[in-house]
C-alpha positions as CSV (number, residue, x, y, z in Angstrom):
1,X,14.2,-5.9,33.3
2,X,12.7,-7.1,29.5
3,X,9.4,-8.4,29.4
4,X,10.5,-11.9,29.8
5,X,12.7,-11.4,32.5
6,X,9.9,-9.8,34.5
7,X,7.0,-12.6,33.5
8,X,9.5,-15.5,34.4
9,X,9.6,-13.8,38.0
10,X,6.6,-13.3,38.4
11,X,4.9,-16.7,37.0
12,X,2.8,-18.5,40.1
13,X,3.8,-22.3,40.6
14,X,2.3,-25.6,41.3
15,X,-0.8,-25.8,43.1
16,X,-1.4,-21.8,42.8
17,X,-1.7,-21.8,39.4
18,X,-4.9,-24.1,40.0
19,X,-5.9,-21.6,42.8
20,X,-5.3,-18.4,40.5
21,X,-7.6,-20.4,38.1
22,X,-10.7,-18.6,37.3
23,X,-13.4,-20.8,38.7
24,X,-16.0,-18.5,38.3
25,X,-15.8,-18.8,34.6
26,X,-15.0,-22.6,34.4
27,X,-18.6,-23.1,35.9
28,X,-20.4,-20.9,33.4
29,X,-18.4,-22.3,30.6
30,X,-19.7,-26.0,32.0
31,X,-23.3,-24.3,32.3
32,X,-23.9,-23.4,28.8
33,X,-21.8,-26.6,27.2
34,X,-24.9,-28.4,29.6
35,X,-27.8,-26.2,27.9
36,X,-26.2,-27.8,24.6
37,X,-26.2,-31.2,25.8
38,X,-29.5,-30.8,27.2
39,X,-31.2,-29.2,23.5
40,X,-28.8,-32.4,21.5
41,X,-30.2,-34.8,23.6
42,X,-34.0,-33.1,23.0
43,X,-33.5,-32.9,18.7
44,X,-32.2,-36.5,18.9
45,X,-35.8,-37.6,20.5
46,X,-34.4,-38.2,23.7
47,X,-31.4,-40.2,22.7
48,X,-27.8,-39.6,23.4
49,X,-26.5,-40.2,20.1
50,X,-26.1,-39.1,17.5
51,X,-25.1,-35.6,18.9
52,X,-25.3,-35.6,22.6
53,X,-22.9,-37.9,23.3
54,X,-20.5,-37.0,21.4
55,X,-20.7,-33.4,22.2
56,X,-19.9,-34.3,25.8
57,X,-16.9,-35.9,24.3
58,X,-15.9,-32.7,22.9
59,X,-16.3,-30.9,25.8
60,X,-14.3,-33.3,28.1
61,X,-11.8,-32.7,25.7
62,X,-11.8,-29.0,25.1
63,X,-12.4,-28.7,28.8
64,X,-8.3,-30.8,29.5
65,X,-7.3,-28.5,26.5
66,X,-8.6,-25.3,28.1
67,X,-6.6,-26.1,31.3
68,X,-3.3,-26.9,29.8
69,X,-3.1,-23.9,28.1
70,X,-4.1,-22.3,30.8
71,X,-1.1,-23.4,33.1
72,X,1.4,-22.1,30.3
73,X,2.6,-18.9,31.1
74,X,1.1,-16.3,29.3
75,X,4.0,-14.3,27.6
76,X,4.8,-18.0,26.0
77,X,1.6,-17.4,24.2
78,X,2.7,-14.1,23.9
79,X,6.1,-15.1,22.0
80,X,4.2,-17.5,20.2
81,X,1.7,-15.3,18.3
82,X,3.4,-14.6,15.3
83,X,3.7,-18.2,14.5
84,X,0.5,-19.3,15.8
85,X,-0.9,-16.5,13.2
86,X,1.3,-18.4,10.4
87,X,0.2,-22.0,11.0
88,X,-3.6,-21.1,10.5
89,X,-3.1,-19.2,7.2
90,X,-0.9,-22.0,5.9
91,X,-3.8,-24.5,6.8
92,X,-6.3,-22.2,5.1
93,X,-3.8,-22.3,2.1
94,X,-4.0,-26.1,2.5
95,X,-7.5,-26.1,3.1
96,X,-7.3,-24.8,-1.0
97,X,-5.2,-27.1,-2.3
98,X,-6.3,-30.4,-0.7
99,X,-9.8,-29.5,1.7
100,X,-12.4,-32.0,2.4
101,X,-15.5,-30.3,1.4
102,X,-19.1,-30.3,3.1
103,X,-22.6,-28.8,1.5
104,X,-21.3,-27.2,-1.1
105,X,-18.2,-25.6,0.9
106,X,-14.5,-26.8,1.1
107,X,-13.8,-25.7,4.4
108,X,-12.5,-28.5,6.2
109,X,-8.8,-30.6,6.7
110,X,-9.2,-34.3,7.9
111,X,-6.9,-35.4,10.3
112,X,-8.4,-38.9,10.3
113,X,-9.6,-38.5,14.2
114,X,-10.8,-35.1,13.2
115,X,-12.1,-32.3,11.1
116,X,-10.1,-29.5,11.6
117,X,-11.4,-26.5,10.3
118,X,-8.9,-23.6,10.1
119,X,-11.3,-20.9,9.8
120,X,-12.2,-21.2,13.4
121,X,-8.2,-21.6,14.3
122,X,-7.6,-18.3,13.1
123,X,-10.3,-16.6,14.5
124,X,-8.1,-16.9,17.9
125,X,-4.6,-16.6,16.1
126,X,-5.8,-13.5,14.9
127,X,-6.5,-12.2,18.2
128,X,-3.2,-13.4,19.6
129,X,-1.4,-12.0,16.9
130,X,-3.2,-8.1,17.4
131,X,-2.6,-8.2,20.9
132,X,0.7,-9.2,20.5
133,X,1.0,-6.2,18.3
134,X,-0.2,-3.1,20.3
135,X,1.3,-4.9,23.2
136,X,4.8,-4.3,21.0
137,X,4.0,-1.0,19.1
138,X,4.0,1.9,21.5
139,X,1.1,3.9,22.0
140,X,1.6,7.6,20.2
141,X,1.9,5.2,17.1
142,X,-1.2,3.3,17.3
143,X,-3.1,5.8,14.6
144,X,-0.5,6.6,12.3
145,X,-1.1,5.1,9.0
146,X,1.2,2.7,8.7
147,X,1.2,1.2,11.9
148,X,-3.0,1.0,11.1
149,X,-2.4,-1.0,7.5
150,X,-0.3,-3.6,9.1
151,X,-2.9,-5.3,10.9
152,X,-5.5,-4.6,7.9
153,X,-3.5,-7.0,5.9
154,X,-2.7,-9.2,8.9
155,X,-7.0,-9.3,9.1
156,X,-7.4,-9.4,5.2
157,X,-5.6,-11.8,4.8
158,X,-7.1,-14.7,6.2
159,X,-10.5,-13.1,5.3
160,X,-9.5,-13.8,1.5
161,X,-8.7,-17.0,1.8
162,X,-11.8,-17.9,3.7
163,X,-14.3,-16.1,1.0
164,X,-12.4,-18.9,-1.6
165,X,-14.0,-21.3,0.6
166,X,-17.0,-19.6,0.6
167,X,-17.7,-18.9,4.4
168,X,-19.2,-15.7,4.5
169,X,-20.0,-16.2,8.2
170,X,-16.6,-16.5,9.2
171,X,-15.2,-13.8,7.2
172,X,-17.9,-11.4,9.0
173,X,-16.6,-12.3,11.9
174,X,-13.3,-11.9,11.3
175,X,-13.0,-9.0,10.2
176,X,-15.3,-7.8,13.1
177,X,-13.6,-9.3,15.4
178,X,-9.8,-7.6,14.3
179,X,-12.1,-4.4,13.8
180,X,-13.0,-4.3,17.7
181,X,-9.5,-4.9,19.0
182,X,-8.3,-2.8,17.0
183,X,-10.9,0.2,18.7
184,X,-9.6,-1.3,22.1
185,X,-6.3,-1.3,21.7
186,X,-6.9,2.5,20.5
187,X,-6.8,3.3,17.0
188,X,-8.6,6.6,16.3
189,X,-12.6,6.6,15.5
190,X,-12.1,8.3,12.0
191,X,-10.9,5.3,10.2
192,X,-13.7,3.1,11.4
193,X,-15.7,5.7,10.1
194,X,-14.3,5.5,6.8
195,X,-14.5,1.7,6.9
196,X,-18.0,2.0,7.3
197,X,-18.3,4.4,4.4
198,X,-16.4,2.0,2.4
199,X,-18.6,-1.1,3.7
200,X,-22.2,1.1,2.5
201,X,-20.4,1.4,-0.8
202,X,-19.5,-2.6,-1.0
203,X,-23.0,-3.0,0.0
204,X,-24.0,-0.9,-3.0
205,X,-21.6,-3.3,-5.1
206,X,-22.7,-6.0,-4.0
207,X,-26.2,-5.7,-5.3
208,X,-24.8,-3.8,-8.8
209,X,-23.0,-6.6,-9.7
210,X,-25.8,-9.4,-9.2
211,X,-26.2,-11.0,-12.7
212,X,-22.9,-9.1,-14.0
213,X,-19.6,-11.1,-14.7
214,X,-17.6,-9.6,-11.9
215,X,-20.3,-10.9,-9.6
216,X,-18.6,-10.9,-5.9
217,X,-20.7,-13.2,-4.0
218,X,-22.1,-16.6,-4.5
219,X,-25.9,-17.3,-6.1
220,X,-27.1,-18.4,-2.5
221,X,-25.5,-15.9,-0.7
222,X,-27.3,-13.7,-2.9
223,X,-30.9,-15.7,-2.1
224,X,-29.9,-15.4,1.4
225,X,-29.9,-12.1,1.5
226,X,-33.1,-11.9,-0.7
227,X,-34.6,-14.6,1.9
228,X,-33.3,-12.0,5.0
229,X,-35.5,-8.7,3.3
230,X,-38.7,-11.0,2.6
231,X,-38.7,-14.6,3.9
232,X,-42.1,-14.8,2.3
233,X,-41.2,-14.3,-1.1
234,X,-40.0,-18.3,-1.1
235,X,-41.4,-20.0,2.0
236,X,-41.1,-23.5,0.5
237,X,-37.2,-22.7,-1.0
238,X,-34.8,-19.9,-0.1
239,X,-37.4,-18.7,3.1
240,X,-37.9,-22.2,4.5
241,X,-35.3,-22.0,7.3
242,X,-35.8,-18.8,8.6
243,X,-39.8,-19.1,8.1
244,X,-39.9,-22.1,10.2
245,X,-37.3,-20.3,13.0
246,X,-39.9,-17.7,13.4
247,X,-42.5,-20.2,13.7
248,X,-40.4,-22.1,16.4
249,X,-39.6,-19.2,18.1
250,X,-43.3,-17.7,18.6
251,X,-44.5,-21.0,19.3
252,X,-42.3,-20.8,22.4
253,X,-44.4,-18.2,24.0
254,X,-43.5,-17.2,27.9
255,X,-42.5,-20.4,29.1
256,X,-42.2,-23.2,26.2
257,X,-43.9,-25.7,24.9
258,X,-41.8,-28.4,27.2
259,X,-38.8,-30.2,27.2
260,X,-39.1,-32.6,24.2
261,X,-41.9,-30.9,23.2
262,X,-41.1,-29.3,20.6
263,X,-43.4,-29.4,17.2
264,X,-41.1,-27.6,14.6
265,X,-38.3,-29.7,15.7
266,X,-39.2,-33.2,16.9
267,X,-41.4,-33.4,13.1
268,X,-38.3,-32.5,11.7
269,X,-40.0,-28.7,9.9
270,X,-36.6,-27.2,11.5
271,X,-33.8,-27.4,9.5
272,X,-30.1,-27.7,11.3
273,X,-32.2,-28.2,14.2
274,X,-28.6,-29.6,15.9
275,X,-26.8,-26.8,14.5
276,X,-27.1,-23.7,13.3
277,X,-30.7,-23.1,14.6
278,X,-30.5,-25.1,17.9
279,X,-31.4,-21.4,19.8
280,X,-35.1,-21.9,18.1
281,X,-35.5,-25.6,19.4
282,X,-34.4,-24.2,22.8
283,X,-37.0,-21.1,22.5
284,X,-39.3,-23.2,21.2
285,X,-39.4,-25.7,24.3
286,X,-38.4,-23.0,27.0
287,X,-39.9,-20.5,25.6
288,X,-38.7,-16.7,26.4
289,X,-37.5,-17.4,29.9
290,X,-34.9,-20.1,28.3
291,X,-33.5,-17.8,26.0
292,X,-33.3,-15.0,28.2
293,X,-31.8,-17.2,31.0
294,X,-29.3,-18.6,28.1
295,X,-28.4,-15.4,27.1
296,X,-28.1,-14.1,30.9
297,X,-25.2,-17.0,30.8
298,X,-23.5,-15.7,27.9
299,X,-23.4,-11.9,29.1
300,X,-22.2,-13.6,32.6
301,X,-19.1,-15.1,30.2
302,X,-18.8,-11.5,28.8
303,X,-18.4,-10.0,32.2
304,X,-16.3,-12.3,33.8
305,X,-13.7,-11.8,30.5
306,X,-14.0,-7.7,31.2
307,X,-13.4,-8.1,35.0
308,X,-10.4,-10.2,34.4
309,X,-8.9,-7.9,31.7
310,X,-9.7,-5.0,33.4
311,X,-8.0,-6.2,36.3
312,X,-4.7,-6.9,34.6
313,X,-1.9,-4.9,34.0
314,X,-0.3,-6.5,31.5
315,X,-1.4,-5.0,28.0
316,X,-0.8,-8.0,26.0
317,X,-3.3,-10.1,28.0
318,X,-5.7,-7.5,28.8
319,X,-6.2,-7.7,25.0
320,X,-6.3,-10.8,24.6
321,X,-8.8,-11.5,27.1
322,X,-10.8,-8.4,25.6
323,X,-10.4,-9.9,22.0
324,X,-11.5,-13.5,22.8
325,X,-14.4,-12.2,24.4
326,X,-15.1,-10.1,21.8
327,X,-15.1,-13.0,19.2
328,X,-16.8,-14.8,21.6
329,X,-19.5,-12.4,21.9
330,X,-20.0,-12.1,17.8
331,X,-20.6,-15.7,17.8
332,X,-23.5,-15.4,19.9
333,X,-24.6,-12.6,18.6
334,X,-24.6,-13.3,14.9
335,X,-26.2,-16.7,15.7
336,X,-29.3,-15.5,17.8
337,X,-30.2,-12.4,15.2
338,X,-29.3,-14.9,12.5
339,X,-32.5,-17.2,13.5
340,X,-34.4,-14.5,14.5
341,X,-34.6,-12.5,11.2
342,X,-32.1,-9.9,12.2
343,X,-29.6,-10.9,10.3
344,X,-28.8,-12.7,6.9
345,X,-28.8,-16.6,7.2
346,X,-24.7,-17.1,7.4
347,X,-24.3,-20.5,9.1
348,X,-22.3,-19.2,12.5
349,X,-23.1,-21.6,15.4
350,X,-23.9,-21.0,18.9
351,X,-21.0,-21.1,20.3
352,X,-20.5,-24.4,23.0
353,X,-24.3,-25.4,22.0
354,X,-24.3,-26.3,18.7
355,X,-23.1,-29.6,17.4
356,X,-19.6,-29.5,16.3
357,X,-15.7,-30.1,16.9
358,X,-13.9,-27.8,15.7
359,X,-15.9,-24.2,16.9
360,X,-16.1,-25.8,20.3
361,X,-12.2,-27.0,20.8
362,X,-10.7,-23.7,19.2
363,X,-13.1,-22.1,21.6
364,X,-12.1,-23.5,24.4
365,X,-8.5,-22.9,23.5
366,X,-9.6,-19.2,23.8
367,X,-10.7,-19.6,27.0
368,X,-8.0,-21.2,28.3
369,X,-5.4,-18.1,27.1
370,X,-8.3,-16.2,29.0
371,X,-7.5,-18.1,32.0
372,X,-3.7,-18.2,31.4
373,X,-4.0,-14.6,31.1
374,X,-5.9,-14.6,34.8
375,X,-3.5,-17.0,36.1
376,X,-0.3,-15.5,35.5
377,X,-1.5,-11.5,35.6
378,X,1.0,-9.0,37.8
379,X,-0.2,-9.5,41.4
């Protein structure tokens, strides 16, 4: 019996597919999305526009487009990767020729009702698209060389193209993202090592070739990073954001300053305070217990994704569930050591509480192959 064959049999119908649903993660999903509402509706002086609103909007939407995906039968998504993969590198070729652009940043396609941004599309097409491929290539080959290059360049790829844009941000996480599926799905520890060998030495190039003609990052990426090892060398230029995120944060103390009580934010010293440095207007009125308890959400997220993959006995969607949790879990990540000083200023957002369309809906699209995943697993 082929792979198809088998999935058809086995697909649940009608109102199981609802039951099979994982409910458990719906509600957490729906719990954070609220913490976002909650901060939007805080930085906007407690109004529901500009951001609130809106975001709840988004939500609604992501939250329809999470569960028809999900009722799709999971090796669909399965024979769809390969294309999937296609369509979001085309619309970062677009995004080239014709992109809207944005502070600085061409990163965007408008579709009149909305900005699509295909960097965030193929961080989940490139999941899709690896799982598809060690579901396909059998195991004794996972660690040969040439079965390893092909999904380098399938990761490369899309990285390149999103450097031109620039979005250094999203190219981290890209490649970290393929780079952890890749470890799950098997692929032997030595080359990892040897990509960190070669990362220490890009690192090294990196700072050579500041001032030099074959300079390979951008001026402020560069004073981001010189902003990230002193944030006191320019508190009123480069240092400003992450200067007044630590202020934010220690204001905070133990339990907050207060809903809508927020100094750094409400008097406007926080930059992004919607976006990319909501986390400090939430520490900052919450205080320690309100980021722990946000973060507590996030790792809940996290092991309701493992449970469910580790559960399944397909392959395909054990790593696709692994690999959109994964991505998932670099969002957050990057975001909260971001504002905190632990990590260069990259402009990654906190995934389903900041402000914004496109990270939330492709997002959301991700969960709902998570749930597809859950829904149709063997039983």
């Amino acid at each position: 019996m082929s792979y198809l064959e088998y999935n058809v049999k086995h697909t649940p119908s009608g109102l199981r597919k609802v039951l099979y649903l994982n409910w458990g993660l719906t509600l957490l999903l729906t719990a954070v999305a609220g913490v976002g509402f909650l901060m939007l509706y805080s930085v906007a002086g407690g109004s529901f526009t500009p951001w609130a609103e809106p975001q709840m909007k988004r939500y609604a939407f992501g939250l329809a487009v999470m569960f028809a995906v999900a009722v799709v039968p999971i090796w669909f998504w399965r024979n769809m990767s390969v294309l999937a993969y296609t369509v979001s590198v085309l619309l970062l070729i677009a995004v080239e020729l014709f992109g809207v652009q944005g502070k600085g940043a061409q990163r965007w396609i408008d579709l009149g009702f909305l900005r699509l941004q295909p960097s965030e599309l193929v961080k989940i097409t490139l999941v899709m698209l690896l799982a598809a491929y060690y579901d396909w290539l059998p195991m004794n080959r996972t660690s040969r060389p040439l079965w390893v290059a092909l999904p380098v360049i399938a990761i490369l790829v899309p990285v390149a193209l999103v450097l031109r844009q620039p979005d250094l941000g999203t190219s981290i996480l890209l490649v970290a993202g393929g780079g952890l599926l890749m470890f799950i799905a098997g692929v032997h520890w030595a080359y990892f090592a040897a990509v960190i060998g070669a990362g220490a030495a890009l690192v090294t190039a990196i700072f050579k070739s500041r001032g030099t003609d074959w300079q390979i990052l951008e001026n402020y990426q560069y004073r981001r990073i010189d902003t990230f090892l002193d944030p006191g060398s320019d508190p009123l230029g480069a240092g400003y954001h992450i200067t007044q995120s630590k202020i934010a944060l220690g204001s905070g103390g133990w339990t907050g300053r207060g809903f809508m009580q927020g100094t750094q934010s409400r008097l406007n010293f926080l930059p992004e305070k919607h976006t990319d440095f909501i986390f400090t207007t939430l520490a900052e009125e919450f205080g320690f217990v309100g980021a722990v308890s946000l973060l507590l959400l996030y790792a809940l997220i996290l092991l309701f994704c493992i449970a469910s993959a580790l559960g399944n006995k397909d392959r395909f969607s054990s790593l696709l569930t692994l690999g959109v949790a994964a991505t998932f879990f670099l969002f957050f990540a990057v975001n909260m050591s971001m504002v905190m000083g632990l990590a260069p200023v990259v402009g990654v957002p906190l995934p389903l509480v900041s402000y914004g369309g496109s990270a939330m809906l492709i997002l959301m699209l991700g969960f709902g192959l998570v749930q597809s995943a859950h829904i149709h697993r063997p039983r």
